[in-house]
ZAFILO-593537 format. One record per residue (C-alpha): residue in three letters; x, y, z; residue number from 1. Coordinates in steps of 0.2 Angstrom, whole numbers, always signed. Example, Ala and Ser with C-alpha at 12.3 -4.5 7.8 and 13.67 -1.06 7.14 Angstrom:
<sites>
{site "ALA" {+62 -22 +39} 1}
{site "SER" {+68 -5 +36} 2}
</sites>
This chain:
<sites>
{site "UNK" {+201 -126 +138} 1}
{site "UNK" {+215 -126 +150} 2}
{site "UNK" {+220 -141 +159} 3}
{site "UNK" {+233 -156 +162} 4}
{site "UNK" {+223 -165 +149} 5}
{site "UNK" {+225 -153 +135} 6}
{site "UNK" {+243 -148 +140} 7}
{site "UNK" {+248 -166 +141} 8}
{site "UNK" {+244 -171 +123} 9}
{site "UNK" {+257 -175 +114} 10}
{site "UNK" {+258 -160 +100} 11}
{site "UNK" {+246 -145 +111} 12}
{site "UNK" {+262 -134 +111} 13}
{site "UNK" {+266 -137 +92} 14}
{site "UNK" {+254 -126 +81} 15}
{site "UNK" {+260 -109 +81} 16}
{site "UNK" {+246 -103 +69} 17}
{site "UNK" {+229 -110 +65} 18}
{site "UNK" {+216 -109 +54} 19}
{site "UNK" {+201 -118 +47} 20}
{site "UNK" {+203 -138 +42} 21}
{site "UNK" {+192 -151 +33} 22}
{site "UNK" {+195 -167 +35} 23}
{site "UNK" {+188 -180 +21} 24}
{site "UNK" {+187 -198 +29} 25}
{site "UNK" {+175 -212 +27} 26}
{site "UNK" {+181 -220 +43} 27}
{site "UNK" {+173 -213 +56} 28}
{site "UNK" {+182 -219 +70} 29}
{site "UNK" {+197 -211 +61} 30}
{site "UNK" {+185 -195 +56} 31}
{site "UNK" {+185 -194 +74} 32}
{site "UNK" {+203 -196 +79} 33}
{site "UNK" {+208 -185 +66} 34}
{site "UNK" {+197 -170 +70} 35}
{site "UNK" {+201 -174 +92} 36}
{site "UNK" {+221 -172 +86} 37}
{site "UNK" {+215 -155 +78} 38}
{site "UNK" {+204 -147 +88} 39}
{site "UNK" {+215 -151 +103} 40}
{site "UNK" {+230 -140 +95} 41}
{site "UNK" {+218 -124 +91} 42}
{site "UNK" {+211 -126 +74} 43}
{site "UNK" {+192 -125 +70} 44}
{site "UNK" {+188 -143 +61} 45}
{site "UNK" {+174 -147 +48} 46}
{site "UNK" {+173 -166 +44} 47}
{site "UNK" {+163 -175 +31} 48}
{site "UNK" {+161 -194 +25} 49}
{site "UNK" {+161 -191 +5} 50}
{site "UNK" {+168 -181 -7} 51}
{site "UNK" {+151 -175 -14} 52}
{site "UNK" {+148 -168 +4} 53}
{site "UNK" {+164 -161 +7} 54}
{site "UNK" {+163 -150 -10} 55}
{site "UNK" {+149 -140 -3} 56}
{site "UNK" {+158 -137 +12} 57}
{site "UNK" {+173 -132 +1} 58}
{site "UNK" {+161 -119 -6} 59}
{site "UNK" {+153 -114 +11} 60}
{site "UNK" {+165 -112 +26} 61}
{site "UNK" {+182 -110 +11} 62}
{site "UNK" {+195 -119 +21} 63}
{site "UNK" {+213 -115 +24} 64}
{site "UNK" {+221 -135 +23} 65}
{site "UNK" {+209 -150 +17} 66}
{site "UNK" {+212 -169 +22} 67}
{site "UNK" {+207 -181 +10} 68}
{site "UNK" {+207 -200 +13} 69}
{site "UNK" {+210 -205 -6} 70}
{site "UNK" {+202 -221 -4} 71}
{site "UNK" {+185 -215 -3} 72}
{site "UNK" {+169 -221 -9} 73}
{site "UNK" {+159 -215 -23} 74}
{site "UNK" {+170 -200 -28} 75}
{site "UNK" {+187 -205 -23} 76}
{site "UNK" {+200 -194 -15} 77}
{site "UNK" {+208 -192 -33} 78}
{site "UNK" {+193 -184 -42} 79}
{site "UNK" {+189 -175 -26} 80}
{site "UNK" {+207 -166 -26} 81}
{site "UNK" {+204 -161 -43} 82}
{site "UNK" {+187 -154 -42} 83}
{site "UNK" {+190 -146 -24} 84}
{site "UNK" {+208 -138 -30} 85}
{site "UNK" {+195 -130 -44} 86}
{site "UNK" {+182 -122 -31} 87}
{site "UNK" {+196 -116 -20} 88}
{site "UNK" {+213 -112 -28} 89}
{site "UNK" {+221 -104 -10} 90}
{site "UNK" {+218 -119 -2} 91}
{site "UNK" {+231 -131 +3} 92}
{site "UNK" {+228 -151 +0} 93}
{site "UNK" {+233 -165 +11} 94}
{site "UNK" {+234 -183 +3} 95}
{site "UNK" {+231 -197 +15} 96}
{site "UNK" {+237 -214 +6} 97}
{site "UNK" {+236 -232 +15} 98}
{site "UNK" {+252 -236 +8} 99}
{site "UNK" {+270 -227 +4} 100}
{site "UNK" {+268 -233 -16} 101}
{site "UNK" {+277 -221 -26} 102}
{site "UNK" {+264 -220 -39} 103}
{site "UNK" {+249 -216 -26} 104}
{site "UNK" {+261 -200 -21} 105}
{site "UNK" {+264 -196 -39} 106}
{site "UNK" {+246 -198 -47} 107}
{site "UNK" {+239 -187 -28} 108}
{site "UNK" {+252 -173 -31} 109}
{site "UNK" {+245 -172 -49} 110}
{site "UNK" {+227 -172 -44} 111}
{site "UNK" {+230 -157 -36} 112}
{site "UNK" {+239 -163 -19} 113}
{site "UNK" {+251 -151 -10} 114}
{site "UNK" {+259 -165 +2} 115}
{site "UNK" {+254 -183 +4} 116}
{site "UNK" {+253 -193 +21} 117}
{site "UNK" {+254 -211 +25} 118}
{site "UNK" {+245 -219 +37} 119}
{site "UNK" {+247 -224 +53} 120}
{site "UNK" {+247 -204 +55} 121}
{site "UNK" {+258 -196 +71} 122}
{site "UNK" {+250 -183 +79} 123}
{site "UNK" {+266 -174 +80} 124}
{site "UNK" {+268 -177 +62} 125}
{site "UNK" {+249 -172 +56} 126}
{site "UNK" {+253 -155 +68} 127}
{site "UNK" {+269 -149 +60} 128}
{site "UNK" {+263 -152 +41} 129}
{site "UNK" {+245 -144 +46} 130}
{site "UNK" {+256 -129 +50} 131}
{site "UNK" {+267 -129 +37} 132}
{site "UNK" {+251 -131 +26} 133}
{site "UNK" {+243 -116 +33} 134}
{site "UNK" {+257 -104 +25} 135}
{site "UNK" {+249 -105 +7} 136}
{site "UNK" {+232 -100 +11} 137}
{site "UNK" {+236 -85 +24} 138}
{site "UNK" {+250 -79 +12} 139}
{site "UNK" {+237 -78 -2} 140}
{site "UNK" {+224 -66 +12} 141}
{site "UNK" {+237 -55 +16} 142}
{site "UNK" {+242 -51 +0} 143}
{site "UNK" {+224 -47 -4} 144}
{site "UNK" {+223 -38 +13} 145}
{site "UNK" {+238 -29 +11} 146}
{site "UNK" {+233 -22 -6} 147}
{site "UNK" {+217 -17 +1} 148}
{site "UNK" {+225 -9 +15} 149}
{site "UNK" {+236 -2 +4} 150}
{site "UNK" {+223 +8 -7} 151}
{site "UNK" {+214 +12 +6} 152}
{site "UNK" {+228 +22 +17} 153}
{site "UNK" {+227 +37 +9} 154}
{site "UNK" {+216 +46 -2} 155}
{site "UNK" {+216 +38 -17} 156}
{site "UNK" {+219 +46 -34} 157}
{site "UNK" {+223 +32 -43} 158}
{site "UNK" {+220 +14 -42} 159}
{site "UNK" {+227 -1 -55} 160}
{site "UNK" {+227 +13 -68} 161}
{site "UNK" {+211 +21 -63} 162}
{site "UNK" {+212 +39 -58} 163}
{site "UNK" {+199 +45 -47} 164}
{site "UNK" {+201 +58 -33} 165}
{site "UNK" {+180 +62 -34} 166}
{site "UNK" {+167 +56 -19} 167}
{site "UNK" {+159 +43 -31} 168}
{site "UNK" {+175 +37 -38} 169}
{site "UNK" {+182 +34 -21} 170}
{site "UNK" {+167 +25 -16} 171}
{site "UNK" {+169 +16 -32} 172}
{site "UNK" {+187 +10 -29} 173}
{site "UNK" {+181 +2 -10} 174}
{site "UNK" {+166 -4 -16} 175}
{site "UNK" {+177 -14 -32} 176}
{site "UNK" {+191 -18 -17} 177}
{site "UNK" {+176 -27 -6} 178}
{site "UNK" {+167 -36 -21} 179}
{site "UNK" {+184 -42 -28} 180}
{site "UNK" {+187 -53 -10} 181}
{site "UNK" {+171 -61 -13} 182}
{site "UNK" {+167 -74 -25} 183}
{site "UNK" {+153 -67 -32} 184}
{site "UNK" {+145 -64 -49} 185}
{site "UNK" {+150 -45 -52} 186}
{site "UNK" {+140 -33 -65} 187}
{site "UNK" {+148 -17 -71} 188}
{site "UNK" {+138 -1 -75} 189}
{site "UNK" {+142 +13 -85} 190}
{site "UNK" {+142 +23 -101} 191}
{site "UNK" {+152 +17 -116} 192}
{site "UNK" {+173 +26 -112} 193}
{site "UNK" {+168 +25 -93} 194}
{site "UNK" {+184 +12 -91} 195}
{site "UNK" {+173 -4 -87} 196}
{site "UNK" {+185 -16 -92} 197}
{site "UNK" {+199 -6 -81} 198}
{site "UNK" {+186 -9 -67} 199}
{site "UNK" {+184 -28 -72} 200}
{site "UNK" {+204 -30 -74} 201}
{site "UNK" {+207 -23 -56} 202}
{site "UNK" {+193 -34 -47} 203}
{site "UNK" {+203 -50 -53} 204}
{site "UNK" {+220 -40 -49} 205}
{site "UNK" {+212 -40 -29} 206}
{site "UNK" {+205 -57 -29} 207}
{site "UNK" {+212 -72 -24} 208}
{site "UNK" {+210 -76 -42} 209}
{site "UNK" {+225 -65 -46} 210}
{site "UNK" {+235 -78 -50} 211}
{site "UNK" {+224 -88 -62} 212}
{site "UNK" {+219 -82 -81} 213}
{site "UNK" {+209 -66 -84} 214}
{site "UNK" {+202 -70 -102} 215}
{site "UNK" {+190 -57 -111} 216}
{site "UNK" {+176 -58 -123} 217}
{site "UNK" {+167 -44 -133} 218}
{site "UNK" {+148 -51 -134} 219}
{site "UNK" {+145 -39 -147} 220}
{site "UNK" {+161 -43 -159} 221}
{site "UNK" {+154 -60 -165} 222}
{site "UNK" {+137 -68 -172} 223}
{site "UNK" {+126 -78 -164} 224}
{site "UNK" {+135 -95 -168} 225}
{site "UNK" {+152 -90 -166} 226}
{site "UNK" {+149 -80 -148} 227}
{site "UNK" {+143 -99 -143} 228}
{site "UNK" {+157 -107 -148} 229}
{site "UNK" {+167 -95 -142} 230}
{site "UNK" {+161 -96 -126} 231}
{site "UNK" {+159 -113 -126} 232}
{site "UNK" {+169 -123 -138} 233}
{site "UNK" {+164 -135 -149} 234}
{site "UNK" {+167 -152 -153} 235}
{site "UNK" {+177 -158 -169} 236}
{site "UNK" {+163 -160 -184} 237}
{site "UNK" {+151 -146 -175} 238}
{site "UNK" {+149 -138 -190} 239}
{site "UNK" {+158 -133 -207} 240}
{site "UNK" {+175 -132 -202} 241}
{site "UNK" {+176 -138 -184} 242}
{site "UNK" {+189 -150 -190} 243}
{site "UNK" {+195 -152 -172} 244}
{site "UNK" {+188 -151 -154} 245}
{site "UNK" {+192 -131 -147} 246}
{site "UNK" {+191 -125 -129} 247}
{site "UNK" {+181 -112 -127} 248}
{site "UNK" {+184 -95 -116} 249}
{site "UNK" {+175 -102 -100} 250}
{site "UNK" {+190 -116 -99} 251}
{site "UNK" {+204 -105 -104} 252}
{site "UNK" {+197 -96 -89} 253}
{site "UNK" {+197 -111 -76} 254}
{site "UNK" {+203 -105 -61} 255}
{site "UNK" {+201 -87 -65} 256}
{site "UNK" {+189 -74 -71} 257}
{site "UNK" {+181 -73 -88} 258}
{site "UNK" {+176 -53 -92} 259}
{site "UNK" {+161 -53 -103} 260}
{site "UNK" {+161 -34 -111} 261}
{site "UNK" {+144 -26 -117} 262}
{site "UNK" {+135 -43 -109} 263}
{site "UNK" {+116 -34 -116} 264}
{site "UNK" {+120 -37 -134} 265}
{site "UNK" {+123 -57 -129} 266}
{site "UNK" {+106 -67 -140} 267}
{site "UNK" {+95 -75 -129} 268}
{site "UNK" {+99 -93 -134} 269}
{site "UNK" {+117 -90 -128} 270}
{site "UNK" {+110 -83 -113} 271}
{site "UNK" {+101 -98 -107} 272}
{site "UNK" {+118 -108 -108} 273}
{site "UNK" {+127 -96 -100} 274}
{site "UNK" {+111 -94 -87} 275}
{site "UNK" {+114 -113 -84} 276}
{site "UNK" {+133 -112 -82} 277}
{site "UNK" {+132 -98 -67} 278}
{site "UNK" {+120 -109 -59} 279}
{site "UNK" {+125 -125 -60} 280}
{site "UNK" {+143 -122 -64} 281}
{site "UNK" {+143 -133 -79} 282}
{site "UNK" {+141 -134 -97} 283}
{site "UNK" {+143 -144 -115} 284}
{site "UNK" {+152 -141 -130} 285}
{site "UNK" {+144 -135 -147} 286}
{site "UNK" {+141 -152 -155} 287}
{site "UNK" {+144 -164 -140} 288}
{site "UNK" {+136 -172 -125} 289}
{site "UNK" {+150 -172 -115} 290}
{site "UNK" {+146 -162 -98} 291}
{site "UNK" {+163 -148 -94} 292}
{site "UNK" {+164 -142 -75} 293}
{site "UNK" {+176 -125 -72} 294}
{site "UNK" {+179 -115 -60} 295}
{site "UNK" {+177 -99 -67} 296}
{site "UNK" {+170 -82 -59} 297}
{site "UNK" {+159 -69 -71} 298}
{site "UNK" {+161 -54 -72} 299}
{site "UNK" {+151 -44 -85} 300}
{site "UNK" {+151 -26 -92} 301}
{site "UNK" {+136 -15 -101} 302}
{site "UNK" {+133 +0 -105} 303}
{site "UNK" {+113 -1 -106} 304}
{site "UNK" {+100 -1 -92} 305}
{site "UNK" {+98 -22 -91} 306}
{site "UNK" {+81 -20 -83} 307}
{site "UNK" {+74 -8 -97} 308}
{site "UNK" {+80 -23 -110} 309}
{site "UNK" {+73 -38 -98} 310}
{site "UNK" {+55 -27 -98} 311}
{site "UNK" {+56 -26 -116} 312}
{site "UNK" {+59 -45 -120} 313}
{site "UNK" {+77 -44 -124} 314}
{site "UNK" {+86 -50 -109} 315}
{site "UNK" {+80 -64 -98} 316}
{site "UNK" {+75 -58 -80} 317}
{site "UNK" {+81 -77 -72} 318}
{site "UNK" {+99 -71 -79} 319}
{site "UNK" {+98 -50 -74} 320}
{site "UNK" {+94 -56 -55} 321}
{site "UNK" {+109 -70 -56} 322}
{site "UNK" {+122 -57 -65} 323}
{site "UNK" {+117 -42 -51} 324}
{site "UNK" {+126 -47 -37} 325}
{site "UNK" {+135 -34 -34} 326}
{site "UNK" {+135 -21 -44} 327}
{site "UNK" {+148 -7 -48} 328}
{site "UNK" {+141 +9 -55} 329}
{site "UNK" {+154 +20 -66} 330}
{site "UNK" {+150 +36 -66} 331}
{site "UNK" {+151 +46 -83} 332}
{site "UNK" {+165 +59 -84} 333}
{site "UNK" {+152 +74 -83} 334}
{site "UNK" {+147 +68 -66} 335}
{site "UNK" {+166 +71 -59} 336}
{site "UNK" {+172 +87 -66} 337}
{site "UNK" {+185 +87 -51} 338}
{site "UNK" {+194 +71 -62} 339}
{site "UNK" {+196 +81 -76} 340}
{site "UNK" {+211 +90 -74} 341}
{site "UNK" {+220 +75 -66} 342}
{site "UNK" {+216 +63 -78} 343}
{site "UNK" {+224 +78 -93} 344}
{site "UNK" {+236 +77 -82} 345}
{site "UNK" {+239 +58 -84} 346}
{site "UNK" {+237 +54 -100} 347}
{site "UNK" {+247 +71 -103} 348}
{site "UNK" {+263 +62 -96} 349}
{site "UNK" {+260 +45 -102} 350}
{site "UNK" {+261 +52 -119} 351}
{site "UNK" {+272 +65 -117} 352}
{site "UNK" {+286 +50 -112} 353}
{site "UNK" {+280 +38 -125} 354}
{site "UNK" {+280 +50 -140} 355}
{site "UNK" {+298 +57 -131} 356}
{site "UNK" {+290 +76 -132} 357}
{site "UNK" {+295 +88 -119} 358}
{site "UNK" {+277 +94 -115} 359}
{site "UNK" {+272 +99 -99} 360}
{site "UNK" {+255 +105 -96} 361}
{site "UNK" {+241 +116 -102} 362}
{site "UNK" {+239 +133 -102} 363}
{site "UNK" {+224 +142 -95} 364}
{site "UNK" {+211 +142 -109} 365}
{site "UNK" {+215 +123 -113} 366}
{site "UNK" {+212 +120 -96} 367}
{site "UNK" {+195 +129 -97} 368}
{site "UNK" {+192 +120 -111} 369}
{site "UNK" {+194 +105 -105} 370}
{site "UNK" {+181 +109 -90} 371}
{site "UNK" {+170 +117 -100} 372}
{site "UNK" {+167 +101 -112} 373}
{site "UNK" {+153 +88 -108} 374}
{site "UNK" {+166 +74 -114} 375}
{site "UNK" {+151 +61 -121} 376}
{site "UNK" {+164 +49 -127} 377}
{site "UNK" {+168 +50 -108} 378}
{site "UNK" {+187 +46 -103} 379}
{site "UNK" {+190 +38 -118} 380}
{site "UNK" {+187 +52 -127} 381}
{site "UNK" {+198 +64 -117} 382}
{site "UNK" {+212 +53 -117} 383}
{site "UNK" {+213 +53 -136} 384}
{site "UNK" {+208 +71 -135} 385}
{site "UNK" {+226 +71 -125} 386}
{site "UNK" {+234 +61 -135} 387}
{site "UNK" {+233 +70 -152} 388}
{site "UNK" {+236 +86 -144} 389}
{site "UNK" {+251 +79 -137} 390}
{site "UNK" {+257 +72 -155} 391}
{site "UNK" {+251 +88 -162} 392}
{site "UNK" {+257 +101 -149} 393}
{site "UNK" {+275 +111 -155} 394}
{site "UNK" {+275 +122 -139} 395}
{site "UNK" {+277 +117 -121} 396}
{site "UNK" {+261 +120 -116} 397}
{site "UNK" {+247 +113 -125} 398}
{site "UNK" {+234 +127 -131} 399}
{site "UNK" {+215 +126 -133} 400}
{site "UNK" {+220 +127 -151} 401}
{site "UNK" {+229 +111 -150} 402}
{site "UNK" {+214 +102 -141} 403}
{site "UNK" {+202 +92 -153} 404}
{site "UNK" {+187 +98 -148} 405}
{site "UNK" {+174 +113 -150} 406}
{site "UNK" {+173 +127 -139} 407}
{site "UNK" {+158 +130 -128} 408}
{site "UNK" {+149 +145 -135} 409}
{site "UNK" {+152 +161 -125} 410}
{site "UNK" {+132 +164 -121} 411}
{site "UNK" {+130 +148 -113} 412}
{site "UNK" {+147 +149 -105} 413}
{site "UNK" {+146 +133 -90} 414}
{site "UNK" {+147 +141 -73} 415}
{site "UNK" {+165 +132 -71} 416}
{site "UNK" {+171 +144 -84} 417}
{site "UNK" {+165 +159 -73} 418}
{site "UNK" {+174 +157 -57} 419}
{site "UNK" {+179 +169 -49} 420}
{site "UNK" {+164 +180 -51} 421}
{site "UNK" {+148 +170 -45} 422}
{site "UNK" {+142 +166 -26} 423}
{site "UNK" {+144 +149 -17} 424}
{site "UNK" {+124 +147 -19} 425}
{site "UNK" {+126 +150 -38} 426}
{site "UNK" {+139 +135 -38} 427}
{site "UNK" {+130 +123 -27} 428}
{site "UNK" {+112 +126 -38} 429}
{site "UNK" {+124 +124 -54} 430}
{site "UNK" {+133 +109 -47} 431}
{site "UNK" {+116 +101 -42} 432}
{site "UNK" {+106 +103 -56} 433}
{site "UNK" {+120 +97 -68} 434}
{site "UNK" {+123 +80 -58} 435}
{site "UNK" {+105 +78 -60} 436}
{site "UNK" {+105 +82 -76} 437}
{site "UNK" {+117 +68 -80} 438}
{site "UNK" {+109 +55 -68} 439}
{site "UNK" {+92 +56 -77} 440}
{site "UNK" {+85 +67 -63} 441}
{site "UNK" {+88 +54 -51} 442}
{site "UNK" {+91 +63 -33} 443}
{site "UNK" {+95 +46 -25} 444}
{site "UNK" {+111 +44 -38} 445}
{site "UNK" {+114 +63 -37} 446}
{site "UNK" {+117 +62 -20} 447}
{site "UNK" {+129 +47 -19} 448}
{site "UNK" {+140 +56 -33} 449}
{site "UNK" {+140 +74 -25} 450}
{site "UNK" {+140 +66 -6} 451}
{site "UNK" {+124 +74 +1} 452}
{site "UNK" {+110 +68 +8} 453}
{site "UNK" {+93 +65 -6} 454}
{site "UNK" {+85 +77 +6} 455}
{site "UNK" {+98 +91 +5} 456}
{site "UNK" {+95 +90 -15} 457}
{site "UNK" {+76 +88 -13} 458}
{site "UNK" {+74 +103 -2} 459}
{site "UNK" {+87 +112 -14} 460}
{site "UNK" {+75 +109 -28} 461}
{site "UNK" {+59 +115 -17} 462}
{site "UNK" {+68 +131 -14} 463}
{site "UNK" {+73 +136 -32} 464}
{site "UNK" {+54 +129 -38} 465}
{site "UNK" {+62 +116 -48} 466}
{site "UNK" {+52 +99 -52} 467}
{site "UNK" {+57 +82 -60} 468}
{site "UNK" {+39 +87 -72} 469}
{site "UNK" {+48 +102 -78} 470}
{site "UNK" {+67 +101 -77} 471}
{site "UNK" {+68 +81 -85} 472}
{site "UNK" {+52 +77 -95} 473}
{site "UNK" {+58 +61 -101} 474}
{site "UNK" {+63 +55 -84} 475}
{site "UNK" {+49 +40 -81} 476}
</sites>
């Protein structure tokens, strides 16, 4: 609102950026004052009386610069400071102390404090540190929006190590790009050699997470007991050999992201503790009773259909609905034959300069080879295709000799191998049919990997008098 009033206060014409504040004070005379001094100078304020009430609006409206009276009731500012600084990491944290004690300054800064005020508070003061505050927090969004941006100015063949140039691989990298701003619970789909964890690593990477841990943890490496105590720690004495207390991954992960790969072999007793933990953000140690809060985002791998094992009694339903999210589907490397040739062309100069050969591509049969292979070990299994061949390779061109894997068989030749010589009808019925193929027969997945509409595909099918019945029997 324009006016003498408002141009009169004594800092309106100081705040040169503004942002969201919460200000924590029991006082509400000073609640008040406080949030007047604020608003007046452009900033959108949130107030609340306690730190139990100010946590959830930590969590809800995730504000730029937080006030906190330390002298609060119930919860005081200390334990609030440490707690919050957990939920909201980009955040930055304002003491307000009664006194100018030394020590009050020291133990706020180590609670998780950026600077610390003492009252009386100047409005002139309160506006030049809010400012200065605000540089933390929208630092931390443009470096997340300038990476975004980044990957999404041109189109992408490669992204944090994953190389993509396909329709469903680009919608893959802006779908991973939008989940990883979030704060929520992300589940990763896709067939073992996909690149799940590559997909994990880079959802971290882009968060505003990036600068805490990434720790990861194979559910189907370890036993039942020592997953637990993996995940969890345990107290000293928790069992033969606990001969002292041992963090687990989820608080080596404070403040981070903790990637749980092949999440369906997990048992179901370590599930329910891990169910608990996503929702109440909380858990004990093996062996103790002592309750450990974290700050810890989840984000789990698998490369099994969740829902098949929850209506077969093997994953619990209360914990498939909290993991999915968002969900991020991999596609299998049949299902983007496009990638083919640029990922052999990756790994081929990743190891060409690591194994100081001099190799510089393939010829033409290799290259039909390559295309011509279904690739069921998925990019894993091509880039140790590459590899080896690399190692093995004396010429400058790797051969199809030099390529560790079998031929197709001339009769059944795949239509990839036959161009030039066939119609575009006789490429889009081959493409169609082989996506659907390795979808299950699914026509709603086939059309989000080949870019169609389901109605182009289903009308494709009527016209060549192909049905689900016939084509996939074991599709259900």
């Amino acid at each position: 609102m324009d006016g003498p009033e408002n141009a009169s206060h004594p800092c309106a014409m100081m705040a040169q950026q503004t942002g969201r504040v919460l200000v924590v004070e029991g006082d509400a005379e000073v609640q008040s004052e406080l949030e007047a001094q604020l608003t007046a100078i452009g900033h959108m304020v949130d107030t609340a009386p306690d730190g139990a009430e100010a946590l959830e609006l930590v969590e809800r409206s995730m504000p730029d610069v937080i006030l906190v009276e330390l002298e609060l009731e119930g919860m005081d500012g200390f334990e609030f400071l440490r707690q919050a600084r957990a939920l909201l990491p980009s955040a930055s944290f304002i003491a307000i102390a009664s006194s100018g004690s030394t020590d009050t300054a020291v133990k706020a800064l180590a609670s998780g404090a950026d600077r610390c005020l003492t009252r009386p508070i100047r409005p002139d003061a309160l506006a030049l540190v809010v400012e200065r505050s605000l540089d933390k927090p929208i630092h931390a969004r443009d470096a997340i929006n300038a990476r975004a941006e980044a990957a999404a100015s041109f189109p992408t063949t490669r992204l944090d190590h994953i190389v993509g140039a396909h329709p469903s691989m680009q919608r893959l990298f802006k779908r991973m790009l939008q989940a990883a701003k979030s704060r929520s619970t992300v589940l990763i789909q896709g067939e073992t050699g996909t690149g799940k964890e590559l997909i994990a690593k880079a959802v971290h990477e882009h968060s505003l997470r990036s600068e805490g841990p990434l720790i990861r943890l194979n559910c189907a490496a370890l036993s039942e007991s020592v997953l637990e105590s993996e995940l969890f720690g345990h107290e000293k004495g928790a069992f033969t050999g606990a001969v002292t207390r041992r963090s687990g991954r989820f608080e080596q992960a404070d403040g981070g992201t903790l990637f749980l790969d092949e999440l369906s072999e997990m048992p179901l007793s370590v599930q329910v503790k891990l169910l608990r933990f996503l929702q109440e953000r909380e858990f004990e140690r093996v062996g103790g009773n002592e309750t450990v809060k974290v700050n810890v985002r989840v984000v789990a791998a698998t490369n099994r259909d969740l829902r098949t094992l929850v209506d077969d009694g093997r994953f619990r339903e209360d914990l498939y609905f909290r993991l999915k999210v968002v969900v991020l589907d991999v596609p299998p490397l049949r299902a983007r034959p496009s990638d083919i040739p640029l990922l052999a062309d990756y790994f081929l100069r990743f190891y060409s300069e690591e194994n100081g050969k001099h190799v510089r591509g393939f010829t033409a049969r290799a290259r039909e080879a390559l295309l011509g292979y279904p690739w069921p070990g998925n990019v894993r299994e091509l880039q140790h295709a590459i590899e080896q061949a690399v190692v093995l390779c004396e010429k400058e061109l790797i051969g199809s000799e030099d390529l560790p894997i079998q031929a197709p068989d001339p009769e059944v030749e795949p239509l990839s191998l036959l161009v030039p010589g066939v119609t575009l009808a006789e490429v889009e019925r081959y493409t169609i049919l082989r996506t659907l193929e390795a979808v299950g027969g699914s026509p709603t997945k086939a059309a989000a990997i080949l870019g169609i509409s389901k109605r182009t595909i289903q009308y494709r099918l009527q016209e060549w008098g192909v049905t689900k019945r016939n084509a996939w029997p074991n599709e259900k």
